[in-house]
N, CA, C and O of each residue as an XYZ file, in Angstrom:
316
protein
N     107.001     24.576    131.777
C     106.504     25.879    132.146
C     107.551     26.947    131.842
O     107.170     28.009    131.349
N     108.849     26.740    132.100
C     110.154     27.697    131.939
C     109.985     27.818    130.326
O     110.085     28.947    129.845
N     109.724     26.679    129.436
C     109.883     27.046    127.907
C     108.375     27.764    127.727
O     108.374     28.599    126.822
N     107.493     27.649    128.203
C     106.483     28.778    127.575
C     106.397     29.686    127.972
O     105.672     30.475    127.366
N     107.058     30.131    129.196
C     106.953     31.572    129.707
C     108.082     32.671    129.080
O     107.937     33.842    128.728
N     109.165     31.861    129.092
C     110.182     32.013    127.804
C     109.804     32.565    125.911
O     110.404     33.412    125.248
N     108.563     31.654    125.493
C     108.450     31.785    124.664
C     107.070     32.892    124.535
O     106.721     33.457    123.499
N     106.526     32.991    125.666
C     105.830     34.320    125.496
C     106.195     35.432    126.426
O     105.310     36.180    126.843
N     107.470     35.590    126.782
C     108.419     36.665    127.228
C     107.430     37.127    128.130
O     106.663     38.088    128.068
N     107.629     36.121    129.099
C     107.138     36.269    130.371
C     108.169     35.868    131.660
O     109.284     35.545    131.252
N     108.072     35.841    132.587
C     108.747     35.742    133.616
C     108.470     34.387    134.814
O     107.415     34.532    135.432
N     109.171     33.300    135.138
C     108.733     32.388    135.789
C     109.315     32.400    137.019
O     110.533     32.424    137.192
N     108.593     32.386    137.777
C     109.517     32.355    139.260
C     108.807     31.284    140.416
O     107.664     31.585    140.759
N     109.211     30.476    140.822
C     108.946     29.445    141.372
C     109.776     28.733    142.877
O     110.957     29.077    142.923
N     109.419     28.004    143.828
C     110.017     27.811    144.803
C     110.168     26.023    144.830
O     110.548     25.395    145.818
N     109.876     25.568    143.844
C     109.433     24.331    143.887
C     110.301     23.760    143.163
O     110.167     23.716    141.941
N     111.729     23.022    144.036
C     112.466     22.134    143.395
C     112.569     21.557    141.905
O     112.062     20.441    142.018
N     112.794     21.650    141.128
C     113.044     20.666    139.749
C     113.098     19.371    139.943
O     113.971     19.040    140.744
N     112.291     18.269    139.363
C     112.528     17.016    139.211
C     112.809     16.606    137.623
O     112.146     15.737    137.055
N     113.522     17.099    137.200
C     114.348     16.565    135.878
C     115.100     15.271    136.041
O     115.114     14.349    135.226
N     115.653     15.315    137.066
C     116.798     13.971    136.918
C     116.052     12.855    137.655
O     116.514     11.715    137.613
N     114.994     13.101    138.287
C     114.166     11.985    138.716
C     112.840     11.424    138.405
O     112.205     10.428    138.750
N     112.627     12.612    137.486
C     110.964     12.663    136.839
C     111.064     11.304    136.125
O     112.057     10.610    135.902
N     109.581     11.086    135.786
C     109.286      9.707    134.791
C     108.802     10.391    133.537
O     108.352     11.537    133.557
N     108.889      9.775    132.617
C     108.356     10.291    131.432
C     106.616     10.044    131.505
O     106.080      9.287    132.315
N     106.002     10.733    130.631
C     104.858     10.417    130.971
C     103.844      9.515    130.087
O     102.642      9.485    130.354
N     104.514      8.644    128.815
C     104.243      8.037    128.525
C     104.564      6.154    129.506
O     103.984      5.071    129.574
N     105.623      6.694    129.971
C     106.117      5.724    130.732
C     105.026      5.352    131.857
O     104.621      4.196    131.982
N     104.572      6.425    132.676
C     104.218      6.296    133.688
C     102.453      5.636    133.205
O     101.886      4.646    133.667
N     101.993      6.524    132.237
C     100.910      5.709    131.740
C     100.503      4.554    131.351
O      99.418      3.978    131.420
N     102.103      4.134    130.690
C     101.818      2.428    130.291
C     101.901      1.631    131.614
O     101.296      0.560    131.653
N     102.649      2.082    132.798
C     102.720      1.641    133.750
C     101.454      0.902    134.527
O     101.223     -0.245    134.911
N     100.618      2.425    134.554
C      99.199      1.785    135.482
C      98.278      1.176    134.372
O      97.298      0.533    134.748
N      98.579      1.369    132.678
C      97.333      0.792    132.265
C      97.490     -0.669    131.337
O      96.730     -1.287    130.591
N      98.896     -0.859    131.808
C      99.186     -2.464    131.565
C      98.108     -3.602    132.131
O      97.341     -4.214    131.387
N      98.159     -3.730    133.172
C      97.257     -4.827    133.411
C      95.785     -4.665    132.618
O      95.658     -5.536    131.758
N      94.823     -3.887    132.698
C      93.739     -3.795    131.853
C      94.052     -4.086    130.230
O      93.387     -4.752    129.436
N      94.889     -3.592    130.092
C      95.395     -3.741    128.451
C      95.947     -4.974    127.550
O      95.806     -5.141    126.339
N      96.631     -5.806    128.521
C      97.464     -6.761    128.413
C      97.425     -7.639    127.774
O      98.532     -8.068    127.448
N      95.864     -8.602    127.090
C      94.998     -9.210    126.840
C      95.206     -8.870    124.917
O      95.193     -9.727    124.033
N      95.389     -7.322    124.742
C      94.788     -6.867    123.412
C      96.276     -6.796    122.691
O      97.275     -6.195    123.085
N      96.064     -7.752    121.295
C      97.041     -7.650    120.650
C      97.445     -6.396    119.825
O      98.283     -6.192    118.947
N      96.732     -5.817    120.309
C      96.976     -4.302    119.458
C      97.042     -3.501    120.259
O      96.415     -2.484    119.964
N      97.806     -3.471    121.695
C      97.996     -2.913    122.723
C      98.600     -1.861    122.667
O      98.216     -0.760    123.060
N     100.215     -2.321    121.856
C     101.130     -0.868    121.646
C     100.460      0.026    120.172
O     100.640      1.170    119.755
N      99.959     -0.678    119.876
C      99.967      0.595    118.594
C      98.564      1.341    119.247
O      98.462      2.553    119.057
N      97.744      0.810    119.827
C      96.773      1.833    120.312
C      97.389      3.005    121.407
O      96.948      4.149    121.291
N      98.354      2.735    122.414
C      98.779      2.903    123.695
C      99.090      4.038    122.767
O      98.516      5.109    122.961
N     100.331      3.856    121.322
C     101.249      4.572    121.026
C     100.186      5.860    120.325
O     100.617      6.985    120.071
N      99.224      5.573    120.166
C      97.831      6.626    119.225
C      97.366      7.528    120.504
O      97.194      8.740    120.373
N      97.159      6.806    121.845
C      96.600      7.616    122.527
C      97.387      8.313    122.951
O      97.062      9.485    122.759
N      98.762      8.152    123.706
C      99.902      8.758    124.065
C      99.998     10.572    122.672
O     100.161     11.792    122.703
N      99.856      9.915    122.122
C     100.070     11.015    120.955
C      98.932     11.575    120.953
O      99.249     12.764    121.010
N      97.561     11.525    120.920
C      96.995     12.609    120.920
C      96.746     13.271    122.763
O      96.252     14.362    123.046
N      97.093     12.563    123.433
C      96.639     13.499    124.827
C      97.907     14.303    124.760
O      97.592     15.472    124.981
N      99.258     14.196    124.545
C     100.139     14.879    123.826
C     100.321     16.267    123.226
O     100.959     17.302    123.417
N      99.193     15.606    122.189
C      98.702     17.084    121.542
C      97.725     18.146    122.231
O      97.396     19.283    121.891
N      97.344     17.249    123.460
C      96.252     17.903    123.899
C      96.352     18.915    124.969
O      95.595     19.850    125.230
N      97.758     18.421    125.692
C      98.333     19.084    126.607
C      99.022     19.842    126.606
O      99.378     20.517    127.572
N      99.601     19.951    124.810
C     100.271     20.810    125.077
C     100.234     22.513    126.038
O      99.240     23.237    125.981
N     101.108     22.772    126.604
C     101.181     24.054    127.186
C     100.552     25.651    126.367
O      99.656     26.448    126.643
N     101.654     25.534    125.190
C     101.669     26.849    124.473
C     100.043     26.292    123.598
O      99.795     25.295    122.918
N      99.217     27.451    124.016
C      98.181     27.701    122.843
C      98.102     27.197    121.445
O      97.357     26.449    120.812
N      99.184     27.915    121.214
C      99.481     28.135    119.944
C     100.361     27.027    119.086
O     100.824     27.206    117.959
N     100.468     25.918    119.843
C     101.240     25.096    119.315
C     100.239     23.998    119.369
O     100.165     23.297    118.360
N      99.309     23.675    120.555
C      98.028     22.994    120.852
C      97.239     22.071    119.868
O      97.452     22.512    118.738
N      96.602     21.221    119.822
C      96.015     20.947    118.860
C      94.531     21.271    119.276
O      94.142     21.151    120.438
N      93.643     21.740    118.118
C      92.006     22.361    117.931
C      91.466     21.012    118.433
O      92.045     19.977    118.763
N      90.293     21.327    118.387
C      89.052     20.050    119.221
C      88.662     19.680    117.618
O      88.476     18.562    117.137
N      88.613     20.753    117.079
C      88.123     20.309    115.657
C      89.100     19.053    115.045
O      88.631     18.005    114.602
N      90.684     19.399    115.116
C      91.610     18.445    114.629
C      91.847     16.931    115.680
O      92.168     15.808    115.290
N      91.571     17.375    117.040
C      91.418     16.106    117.902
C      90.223     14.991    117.815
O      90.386     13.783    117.986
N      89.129     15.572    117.549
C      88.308     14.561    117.121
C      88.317     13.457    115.922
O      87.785     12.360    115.751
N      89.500     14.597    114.918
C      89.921     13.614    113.380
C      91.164     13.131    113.919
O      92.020     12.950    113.053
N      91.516     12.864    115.118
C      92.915     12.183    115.593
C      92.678     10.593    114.910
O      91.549     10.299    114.515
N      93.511      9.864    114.829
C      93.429      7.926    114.163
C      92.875      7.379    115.434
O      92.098      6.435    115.290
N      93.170      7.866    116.912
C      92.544      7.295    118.275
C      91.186      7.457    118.214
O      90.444      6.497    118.419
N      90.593      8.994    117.852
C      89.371      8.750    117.901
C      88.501      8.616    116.700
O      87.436      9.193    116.479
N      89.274      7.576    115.807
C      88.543      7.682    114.618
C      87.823      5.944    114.753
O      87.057      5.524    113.886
């Protein structure tokens, strides 16, 4: 949130502690809960690693950096 408010010269002001040094990554935390369902499929990481990358793109913050619905639907995950 600090780098996009930054990058559209805006102002962030907040009361809510930083968890940088304790946060999980969030690919991490995803493979976490969706291991057991997954576990079975030998093509586990390279799918995990397709979806990770487009919700990625999907979340991004800045607009403008974002990926289109038009270009997410031609993602390799949802092809």
């Amino acid at each position: 949130m600090e780098q996009l408010s930054f990058e559209l010269k805006r102002n962030f002001y907040t009361n809510i502690p930083t968890v940088k040094d304790k946060g999980i990554r969030f690919d991490a935390l995803v493979r976490t809960y969706s291991m057991e369902s997954w576990k079975e499929d030998p093509d586990y990481d390279s799918k995990f690693d397709c979806a990770i990358d487009l919700l990625k793109l999907c979340l991004t913050l800045n607009a403008k950096n974002r990926i289109t619905a038009a270009n997410a639907l031609l993602h390799p995950f949802l092809a």
